[in-house]
mmCIF file of the N, C-alpha and C atoms, coordinates in Angstrom:
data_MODEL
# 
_entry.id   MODEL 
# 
loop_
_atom_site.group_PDB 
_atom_site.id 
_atom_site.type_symbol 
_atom_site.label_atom_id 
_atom_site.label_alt_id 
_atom_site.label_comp_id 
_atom_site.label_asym_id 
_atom_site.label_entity_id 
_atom_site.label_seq_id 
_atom_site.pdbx_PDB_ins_code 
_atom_site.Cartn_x 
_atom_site.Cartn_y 
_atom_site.Cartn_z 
_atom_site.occupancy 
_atom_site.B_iso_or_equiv 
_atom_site.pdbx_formal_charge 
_atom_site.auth_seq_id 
_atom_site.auth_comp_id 
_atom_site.auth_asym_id 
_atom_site.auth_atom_id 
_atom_site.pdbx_PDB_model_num 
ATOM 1   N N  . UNK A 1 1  ? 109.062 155.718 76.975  1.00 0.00 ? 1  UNK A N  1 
ATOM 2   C CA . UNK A 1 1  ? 109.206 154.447 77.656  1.00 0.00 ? 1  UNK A CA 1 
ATOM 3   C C  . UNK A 1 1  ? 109.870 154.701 79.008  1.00 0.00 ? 1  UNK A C  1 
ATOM 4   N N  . UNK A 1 2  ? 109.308 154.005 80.021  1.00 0.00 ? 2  UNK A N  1 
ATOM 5   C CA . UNK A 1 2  ? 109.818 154.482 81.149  1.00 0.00 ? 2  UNK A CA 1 
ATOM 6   C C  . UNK A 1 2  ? 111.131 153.387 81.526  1.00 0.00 ? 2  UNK A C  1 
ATOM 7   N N  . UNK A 1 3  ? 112.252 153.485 82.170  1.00 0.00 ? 3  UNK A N  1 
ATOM 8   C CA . UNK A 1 3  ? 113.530 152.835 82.804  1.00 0.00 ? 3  UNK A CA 1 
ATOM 9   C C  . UNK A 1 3  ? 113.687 152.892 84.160  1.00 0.00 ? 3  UNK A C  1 
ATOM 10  N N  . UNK A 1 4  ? 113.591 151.694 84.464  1.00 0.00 ? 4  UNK A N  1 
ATOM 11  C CA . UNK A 1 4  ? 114.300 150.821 85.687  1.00 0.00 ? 4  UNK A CA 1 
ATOM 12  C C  . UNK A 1 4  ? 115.089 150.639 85.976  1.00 0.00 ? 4  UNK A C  1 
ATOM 13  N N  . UNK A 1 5  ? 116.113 151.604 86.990  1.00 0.00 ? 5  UNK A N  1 
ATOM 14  C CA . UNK A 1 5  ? 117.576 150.663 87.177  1.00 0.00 ? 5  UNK A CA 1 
ATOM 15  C C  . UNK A 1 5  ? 117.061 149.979 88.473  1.00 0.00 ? 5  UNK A C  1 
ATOM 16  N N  . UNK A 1 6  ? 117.275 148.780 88.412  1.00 0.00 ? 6  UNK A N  1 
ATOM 17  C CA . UNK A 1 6  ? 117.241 147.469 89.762  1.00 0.00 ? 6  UNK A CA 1 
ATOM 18  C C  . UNK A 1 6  ? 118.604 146.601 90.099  1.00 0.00 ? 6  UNK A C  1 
ATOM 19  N N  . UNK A 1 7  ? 118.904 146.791 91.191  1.00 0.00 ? 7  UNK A N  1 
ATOM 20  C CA . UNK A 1 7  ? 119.912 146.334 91.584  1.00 0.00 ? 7  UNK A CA 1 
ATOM 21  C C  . UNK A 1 7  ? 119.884 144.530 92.039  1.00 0.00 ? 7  UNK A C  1 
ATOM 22  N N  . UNK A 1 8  ? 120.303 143.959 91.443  1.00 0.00 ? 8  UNK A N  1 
ATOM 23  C CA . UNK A 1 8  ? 120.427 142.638 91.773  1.00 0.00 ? 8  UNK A CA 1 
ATOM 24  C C  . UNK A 1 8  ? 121.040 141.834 92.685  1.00 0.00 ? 8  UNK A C  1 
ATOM 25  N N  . UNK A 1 9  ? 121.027 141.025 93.384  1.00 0.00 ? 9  UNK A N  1 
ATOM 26  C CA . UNK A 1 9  ? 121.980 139.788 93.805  1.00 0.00 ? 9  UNK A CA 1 
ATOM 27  C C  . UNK A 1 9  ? 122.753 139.514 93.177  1.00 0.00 ? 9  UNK A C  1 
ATOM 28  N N  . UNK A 1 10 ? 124.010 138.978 93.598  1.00 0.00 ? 10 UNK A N  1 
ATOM 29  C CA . UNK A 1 10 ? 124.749 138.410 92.426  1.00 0.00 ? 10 UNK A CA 1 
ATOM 30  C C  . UNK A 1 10 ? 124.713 137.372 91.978  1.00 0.00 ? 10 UNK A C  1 
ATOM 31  N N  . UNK A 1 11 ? 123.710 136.733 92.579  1.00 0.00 ? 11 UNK A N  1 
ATOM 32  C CA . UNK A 1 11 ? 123.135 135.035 91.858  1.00 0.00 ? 11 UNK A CA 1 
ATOM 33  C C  . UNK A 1 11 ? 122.256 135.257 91.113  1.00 0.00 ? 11 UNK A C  1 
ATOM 34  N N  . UNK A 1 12 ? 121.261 136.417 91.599  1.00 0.00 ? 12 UNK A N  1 
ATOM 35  C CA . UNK A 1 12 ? 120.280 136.474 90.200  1.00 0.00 ? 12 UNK A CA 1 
ATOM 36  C C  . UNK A 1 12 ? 121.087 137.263 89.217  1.00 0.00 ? 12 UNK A C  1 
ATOM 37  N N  . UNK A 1 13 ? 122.135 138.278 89.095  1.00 0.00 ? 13 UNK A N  1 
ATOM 38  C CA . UNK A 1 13 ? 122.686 138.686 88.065  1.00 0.00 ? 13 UNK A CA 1 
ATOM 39  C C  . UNK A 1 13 ? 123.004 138.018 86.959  1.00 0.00 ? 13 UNK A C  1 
ATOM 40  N N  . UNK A 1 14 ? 123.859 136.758 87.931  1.00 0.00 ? 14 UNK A N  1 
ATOM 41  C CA . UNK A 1 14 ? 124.780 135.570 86.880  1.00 0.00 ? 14 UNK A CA 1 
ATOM 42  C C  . UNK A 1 14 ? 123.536 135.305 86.463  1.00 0.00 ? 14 UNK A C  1 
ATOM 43  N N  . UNK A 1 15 ? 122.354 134.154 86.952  1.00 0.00 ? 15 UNK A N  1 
ATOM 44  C CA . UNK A 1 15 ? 121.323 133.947 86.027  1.00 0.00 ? 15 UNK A CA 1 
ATOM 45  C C  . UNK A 1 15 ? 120.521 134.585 85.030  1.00 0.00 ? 15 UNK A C  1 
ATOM 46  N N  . UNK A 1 16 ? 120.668 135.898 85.088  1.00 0.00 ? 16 UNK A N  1 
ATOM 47  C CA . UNK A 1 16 ? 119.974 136.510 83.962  1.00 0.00 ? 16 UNK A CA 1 
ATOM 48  C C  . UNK A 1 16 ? 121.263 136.455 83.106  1.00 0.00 ? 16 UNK A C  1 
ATOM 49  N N  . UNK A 1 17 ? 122.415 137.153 83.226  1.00 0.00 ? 17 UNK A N  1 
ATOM 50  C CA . UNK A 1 17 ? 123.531 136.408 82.153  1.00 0.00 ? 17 UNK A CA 1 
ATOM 51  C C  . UNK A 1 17 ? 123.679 135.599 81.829  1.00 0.00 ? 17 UNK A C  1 
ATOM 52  N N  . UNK A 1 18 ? 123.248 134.171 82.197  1.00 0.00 ? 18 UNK A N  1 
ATOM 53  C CA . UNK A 1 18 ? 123.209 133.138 81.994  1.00 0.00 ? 18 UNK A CA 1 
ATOM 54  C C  . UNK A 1 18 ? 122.088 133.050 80.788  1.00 0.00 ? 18 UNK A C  1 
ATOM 55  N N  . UNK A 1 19 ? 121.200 133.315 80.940  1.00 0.00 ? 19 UNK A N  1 
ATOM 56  C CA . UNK A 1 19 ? 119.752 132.814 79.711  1.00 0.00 ? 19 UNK A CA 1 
ATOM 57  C C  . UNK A 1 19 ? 120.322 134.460 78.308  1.00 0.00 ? 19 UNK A C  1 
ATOM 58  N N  . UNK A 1 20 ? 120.695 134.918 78.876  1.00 0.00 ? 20 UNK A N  1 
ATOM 59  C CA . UNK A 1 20 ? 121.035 136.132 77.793  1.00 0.00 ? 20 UNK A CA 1 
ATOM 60  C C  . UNK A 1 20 ? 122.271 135.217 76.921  1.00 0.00 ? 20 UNK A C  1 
ATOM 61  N N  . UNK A 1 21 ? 123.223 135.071 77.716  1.00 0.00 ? 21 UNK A N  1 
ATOM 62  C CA . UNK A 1 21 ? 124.522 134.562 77.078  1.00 0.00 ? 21 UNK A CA 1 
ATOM 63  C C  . UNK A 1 21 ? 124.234 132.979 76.284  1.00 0.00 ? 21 UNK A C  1 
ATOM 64  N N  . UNK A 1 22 ? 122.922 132.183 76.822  1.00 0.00 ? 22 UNK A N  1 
ATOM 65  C CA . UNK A 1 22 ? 122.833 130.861 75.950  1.00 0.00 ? 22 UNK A CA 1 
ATOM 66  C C  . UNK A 1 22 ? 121.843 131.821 74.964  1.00 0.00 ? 22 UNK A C  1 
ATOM 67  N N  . UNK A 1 23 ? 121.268 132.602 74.748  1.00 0.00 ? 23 UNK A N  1 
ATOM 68  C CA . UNK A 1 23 ? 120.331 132.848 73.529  1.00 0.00 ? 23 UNK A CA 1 
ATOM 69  C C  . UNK A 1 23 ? 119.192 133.071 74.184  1.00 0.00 ? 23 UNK A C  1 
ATOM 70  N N  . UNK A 1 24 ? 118.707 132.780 75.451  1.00 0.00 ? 24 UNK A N  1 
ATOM 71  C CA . UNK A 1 24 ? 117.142 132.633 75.880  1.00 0.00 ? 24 UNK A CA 1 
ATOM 72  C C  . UNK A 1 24 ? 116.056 134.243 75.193  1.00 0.00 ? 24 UNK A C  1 
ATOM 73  N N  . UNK A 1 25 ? 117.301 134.854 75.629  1.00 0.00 ? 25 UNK A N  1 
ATOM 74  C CA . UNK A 1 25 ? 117.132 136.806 75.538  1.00 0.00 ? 25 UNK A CA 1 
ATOM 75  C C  . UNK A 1 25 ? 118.009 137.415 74.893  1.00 0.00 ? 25 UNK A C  1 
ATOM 76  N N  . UNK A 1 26 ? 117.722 138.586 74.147  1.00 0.00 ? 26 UNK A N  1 
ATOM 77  C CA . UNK A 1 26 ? 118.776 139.128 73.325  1.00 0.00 ? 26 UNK A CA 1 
ATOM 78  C C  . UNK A 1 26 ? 119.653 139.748 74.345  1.00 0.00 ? 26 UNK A C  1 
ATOM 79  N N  . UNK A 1 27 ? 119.057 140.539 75.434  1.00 0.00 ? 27 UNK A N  1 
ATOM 80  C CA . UNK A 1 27 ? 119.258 140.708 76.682  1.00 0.00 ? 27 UNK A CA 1 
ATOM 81  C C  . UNK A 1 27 ? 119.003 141.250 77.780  1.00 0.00 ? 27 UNK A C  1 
ATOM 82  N N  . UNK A 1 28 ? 119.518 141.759 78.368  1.00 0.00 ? 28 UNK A N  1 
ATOM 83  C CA . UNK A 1 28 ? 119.214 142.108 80.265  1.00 0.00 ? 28 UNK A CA 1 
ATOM 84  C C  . UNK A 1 28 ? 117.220 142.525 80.156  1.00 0.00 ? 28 UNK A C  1 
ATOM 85  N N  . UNK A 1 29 ? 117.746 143.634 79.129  1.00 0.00 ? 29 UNK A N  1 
ATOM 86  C CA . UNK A 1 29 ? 116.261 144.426 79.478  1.00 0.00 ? 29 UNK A CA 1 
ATOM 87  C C  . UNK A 1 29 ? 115.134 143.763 78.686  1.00 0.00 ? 29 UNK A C  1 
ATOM 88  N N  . UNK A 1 30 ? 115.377 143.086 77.743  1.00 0.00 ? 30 UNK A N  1 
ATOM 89  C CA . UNK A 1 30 ? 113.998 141.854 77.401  1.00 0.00 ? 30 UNK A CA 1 
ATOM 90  C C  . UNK A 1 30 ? 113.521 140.965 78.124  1.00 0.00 ? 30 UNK A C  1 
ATOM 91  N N  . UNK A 1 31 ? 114.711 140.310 79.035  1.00 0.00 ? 31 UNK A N  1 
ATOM 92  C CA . UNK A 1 31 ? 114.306 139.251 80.020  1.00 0.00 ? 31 UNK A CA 1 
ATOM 93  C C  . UNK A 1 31 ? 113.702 139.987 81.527  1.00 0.00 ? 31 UNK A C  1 
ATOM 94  N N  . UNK A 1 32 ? 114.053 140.831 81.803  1.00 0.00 ? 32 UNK A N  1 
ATOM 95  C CA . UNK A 1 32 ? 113.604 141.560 82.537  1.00 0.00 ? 32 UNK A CA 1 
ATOM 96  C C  . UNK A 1 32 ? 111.717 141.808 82.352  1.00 0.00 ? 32 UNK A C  1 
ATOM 97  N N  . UNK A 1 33 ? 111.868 142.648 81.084  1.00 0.00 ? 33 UNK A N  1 
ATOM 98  C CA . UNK A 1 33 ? 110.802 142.908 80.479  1.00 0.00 ? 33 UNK A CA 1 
ATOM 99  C C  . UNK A 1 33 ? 109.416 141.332 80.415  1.00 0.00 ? 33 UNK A C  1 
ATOM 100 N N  . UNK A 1 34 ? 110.258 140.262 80.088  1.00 0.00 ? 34 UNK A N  1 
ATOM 101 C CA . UNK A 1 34 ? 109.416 139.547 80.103  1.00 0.00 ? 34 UNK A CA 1 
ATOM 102 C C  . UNK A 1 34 ? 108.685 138.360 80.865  1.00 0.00 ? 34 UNK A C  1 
ATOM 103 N N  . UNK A 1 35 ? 109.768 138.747 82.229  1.00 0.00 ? 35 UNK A N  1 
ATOM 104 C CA . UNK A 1 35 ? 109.445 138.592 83.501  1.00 0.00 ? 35 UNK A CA 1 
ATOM 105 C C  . UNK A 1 35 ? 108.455 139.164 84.405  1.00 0.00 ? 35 UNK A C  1 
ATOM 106 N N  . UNK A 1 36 ? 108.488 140.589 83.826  1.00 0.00 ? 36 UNK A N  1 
ATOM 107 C CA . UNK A 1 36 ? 107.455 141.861 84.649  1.00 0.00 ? 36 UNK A CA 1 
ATOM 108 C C  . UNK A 1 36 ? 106.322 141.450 84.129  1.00 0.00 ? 36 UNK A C  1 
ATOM 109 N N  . UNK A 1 37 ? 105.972 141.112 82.618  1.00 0.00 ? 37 UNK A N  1 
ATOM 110 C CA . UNK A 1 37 ? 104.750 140.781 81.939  1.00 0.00 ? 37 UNK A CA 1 
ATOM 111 C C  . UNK A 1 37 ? 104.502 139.263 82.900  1.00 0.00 ? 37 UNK A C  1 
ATOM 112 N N  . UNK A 1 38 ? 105.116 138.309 82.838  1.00 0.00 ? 38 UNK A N  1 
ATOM 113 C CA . UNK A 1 38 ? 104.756 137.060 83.152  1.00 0.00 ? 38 UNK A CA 1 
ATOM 114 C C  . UNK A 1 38 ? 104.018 137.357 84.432  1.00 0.00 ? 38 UNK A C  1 
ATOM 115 N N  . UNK A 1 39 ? 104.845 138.067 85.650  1.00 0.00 ? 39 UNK A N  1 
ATOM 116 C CA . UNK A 1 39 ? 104.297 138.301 86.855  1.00 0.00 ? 39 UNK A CA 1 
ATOM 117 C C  . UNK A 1 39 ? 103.083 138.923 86.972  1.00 0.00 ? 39 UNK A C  1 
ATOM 118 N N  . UNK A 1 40 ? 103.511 139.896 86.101  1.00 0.00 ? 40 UNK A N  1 
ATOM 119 C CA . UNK A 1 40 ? 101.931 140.654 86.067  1.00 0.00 ? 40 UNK A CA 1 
ATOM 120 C C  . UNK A 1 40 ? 100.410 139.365 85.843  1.00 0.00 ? 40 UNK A C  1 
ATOM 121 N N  . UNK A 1 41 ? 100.719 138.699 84.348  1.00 0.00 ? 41 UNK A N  1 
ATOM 122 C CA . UNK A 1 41 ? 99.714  138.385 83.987  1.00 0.00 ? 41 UNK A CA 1 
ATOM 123 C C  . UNK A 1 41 ? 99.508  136.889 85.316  1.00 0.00 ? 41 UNK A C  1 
ATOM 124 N N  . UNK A 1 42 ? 100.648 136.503 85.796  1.00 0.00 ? 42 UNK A N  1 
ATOM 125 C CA . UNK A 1 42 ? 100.692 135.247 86.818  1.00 0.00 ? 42 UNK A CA 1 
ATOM 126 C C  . UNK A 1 42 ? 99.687  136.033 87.452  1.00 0.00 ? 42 UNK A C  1 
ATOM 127 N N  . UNK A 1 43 ? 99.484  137.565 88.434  1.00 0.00 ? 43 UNK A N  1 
ATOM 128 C CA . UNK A 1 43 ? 98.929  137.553 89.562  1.00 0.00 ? 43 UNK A CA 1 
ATOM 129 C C  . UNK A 1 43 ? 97.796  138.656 89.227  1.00 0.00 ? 43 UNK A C  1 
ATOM 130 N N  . UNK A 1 44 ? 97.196  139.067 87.998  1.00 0.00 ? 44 UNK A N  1 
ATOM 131 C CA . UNK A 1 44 ? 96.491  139.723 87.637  1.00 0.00 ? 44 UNK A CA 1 
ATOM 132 C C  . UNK A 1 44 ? 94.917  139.632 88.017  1.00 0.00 ? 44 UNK A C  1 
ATOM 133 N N  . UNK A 1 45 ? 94.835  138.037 87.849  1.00 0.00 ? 45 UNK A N  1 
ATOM 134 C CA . UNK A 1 45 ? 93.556  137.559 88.239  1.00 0.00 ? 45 UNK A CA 1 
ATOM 135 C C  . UNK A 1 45 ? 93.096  136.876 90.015  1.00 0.00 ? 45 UNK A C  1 
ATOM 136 N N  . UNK A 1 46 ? 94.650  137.040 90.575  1.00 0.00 ? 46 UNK A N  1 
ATOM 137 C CA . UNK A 1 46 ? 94.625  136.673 91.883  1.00 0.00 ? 46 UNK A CA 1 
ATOM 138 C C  . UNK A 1 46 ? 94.062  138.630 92.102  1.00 0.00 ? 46 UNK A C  1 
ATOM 139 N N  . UNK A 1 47 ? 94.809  139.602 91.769  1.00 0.00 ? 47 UNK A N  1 
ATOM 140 C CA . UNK A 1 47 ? 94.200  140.684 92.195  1.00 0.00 ? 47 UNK A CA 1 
ATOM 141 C C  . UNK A 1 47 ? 92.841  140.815 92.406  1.00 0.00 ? 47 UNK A C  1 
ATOM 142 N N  . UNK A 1 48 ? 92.457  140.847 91.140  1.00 0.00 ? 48 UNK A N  1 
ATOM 143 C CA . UNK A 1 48 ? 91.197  141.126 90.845  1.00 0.00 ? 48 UNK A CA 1 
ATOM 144 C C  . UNK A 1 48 ? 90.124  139.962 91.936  1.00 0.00 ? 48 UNK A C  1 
ATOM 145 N N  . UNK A 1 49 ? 90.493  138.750 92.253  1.00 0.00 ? 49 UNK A N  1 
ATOM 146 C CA . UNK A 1 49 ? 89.723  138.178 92.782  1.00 0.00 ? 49 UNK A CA 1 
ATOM 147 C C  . UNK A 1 49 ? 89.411  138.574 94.475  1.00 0.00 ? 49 UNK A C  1 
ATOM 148 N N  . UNK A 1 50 ? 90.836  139.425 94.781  1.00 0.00 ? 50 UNK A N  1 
ATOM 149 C CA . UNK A 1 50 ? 91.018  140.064 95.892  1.00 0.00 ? 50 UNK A CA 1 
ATOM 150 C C  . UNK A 1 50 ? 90.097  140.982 95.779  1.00 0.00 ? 50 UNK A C  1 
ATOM 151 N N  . UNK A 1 51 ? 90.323  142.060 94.912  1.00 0.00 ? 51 UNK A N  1 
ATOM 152 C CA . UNK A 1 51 ? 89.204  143.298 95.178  1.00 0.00 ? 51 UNK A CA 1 
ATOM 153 C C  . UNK A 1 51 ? 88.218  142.894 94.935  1.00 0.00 ? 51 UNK A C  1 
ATOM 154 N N  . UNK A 1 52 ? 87.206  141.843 93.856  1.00 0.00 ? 52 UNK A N  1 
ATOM 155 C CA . UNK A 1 52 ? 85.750  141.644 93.735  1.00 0.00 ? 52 UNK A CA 1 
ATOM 156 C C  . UNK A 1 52 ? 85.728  141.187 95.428  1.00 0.00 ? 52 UNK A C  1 
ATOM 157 N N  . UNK A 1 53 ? 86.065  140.163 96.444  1.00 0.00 ? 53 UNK A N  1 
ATOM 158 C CA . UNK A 1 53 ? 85.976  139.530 97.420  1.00 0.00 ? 53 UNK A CA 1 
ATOM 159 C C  . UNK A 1 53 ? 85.782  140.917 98.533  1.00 0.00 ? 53 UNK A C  1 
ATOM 160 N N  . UNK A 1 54 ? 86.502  141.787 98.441  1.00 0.00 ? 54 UNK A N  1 
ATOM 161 C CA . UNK A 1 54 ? 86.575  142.873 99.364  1.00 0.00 ? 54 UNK A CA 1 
ATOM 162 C C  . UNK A 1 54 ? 85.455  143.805 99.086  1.00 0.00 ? 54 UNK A C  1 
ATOM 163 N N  . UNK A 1 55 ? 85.098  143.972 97.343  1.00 0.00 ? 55 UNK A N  1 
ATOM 164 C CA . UNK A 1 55 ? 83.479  144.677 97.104  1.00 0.00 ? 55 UNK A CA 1 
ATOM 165 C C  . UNK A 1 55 ? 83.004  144.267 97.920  1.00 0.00 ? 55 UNK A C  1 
ATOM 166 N N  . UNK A 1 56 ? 82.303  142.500 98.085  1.00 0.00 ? 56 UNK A N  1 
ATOM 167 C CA . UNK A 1 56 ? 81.447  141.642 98.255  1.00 0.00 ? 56 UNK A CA 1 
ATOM 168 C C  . UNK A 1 56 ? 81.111  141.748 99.825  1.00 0.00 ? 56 UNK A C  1 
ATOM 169 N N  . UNK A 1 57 ? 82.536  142.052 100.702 1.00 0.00 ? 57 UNK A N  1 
ATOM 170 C CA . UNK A 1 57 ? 82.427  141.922 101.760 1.00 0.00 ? 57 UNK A CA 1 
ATOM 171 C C  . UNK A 1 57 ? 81.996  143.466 102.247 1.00 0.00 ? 57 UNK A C  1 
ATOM 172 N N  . UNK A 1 58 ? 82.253  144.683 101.180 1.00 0.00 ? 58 UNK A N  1 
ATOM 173 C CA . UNK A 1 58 ? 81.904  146.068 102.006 1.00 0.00 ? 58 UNK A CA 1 
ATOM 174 C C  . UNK A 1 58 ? 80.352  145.276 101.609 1.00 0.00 ? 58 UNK A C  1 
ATOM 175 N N  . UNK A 1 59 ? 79.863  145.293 100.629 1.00 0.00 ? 59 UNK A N  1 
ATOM 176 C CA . UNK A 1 59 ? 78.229  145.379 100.352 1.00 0.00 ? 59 UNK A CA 1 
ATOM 177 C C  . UNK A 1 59 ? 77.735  144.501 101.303 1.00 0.00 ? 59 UNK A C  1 
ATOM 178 N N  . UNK A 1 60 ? 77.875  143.715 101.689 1.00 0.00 ? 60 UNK A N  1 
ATOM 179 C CA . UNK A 1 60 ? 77.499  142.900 102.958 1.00 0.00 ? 60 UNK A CA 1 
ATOM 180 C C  . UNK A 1 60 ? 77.336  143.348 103.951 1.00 0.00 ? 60 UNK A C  1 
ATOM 181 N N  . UNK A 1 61 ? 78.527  144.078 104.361 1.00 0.00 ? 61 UNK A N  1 
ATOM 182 C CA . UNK A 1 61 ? 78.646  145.091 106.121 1.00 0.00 ? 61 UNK A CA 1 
ATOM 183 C C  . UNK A 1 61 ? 77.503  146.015 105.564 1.00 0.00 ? 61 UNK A C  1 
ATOM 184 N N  . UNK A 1 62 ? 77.513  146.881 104.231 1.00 0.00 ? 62 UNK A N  1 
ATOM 185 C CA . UNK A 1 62 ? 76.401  148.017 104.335 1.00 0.00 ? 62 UNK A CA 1 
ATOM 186 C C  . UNK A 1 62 ? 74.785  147.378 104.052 1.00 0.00 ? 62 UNK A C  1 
ATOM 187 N N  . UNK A 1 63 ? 74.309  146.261 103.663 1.00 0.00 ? 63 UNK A N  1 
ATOM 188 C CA . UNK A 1 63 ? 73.275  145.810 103.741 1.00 0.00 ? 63 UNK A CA 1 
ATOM 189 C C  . UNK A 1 63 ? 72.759  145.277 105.274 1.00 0.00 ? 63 UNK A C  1 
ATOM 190 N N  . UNK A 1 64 ? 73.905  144.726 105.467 1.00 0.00 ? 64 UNK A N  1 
ATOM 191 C CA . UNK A 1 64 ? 73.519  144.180 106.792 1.00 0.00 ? 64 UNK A CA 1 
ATOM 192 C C  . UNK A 1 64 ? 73.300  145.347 108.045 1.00 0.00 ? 64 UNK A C  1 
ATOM 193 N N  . UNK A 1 65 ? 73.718  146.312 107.710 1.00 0.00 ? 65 UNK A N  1 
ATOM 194 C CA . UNK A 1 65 ? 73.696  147.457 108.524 1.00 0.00 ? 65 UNK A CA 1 
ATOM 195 C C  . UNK A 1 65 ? 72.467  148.601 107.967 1.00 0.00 ? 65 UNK A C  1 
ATOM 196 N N  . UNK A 1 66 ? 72.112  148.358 107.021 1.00 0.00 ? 66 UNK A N  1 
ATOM 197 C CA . UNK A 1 66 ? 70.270  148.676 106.633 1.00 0.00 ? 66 UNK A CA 1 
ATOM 198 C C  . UNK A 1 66 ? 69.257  148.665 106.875 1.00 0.00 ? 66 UNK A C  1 
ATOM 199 N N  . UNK A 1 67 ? 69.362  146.735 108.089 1.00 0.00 ? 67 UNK A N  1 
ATOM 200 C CA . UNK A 1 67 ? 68.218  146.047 107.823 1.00 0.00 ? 67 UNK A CA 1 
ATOM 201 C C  . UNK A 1 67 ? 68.246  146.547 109.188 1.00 0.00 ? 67 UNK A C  1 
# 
């Protein structure tokens, strides 16, 4: 398993102590953990819509440069 040390703000520190210390997370490195997943899966499909759009646009320049 690979480890992250990330250095925080001290406002986002308190807030992740904050959801650890009411129960949200057992702690630091779950909420962490399940933040990285959320982000990921939040911008996974914005990626992907980026690179199909950028295929779309090379195959275009090389067709159009065929004819």
């Amino acid at each position: 398993m690979k480890t992250i040390n990330v250095p925080l703000p001290d406002k986002l520190g308190m807030e992740v102590d904050n959801y650890v210390k009411s129960g949200w997370f057992t702690d630091e490195a779950e909420l962490m953990r399940t933040a990285l997943q959320e982000f990921i899966r939040h911008n996974r499909l914005k990626l992907m819509e980026q690179f199909m759009k950028e295929d779309i646009e090379w195959a275009l320049k090389v067709k159009a440069g065929k004819k």
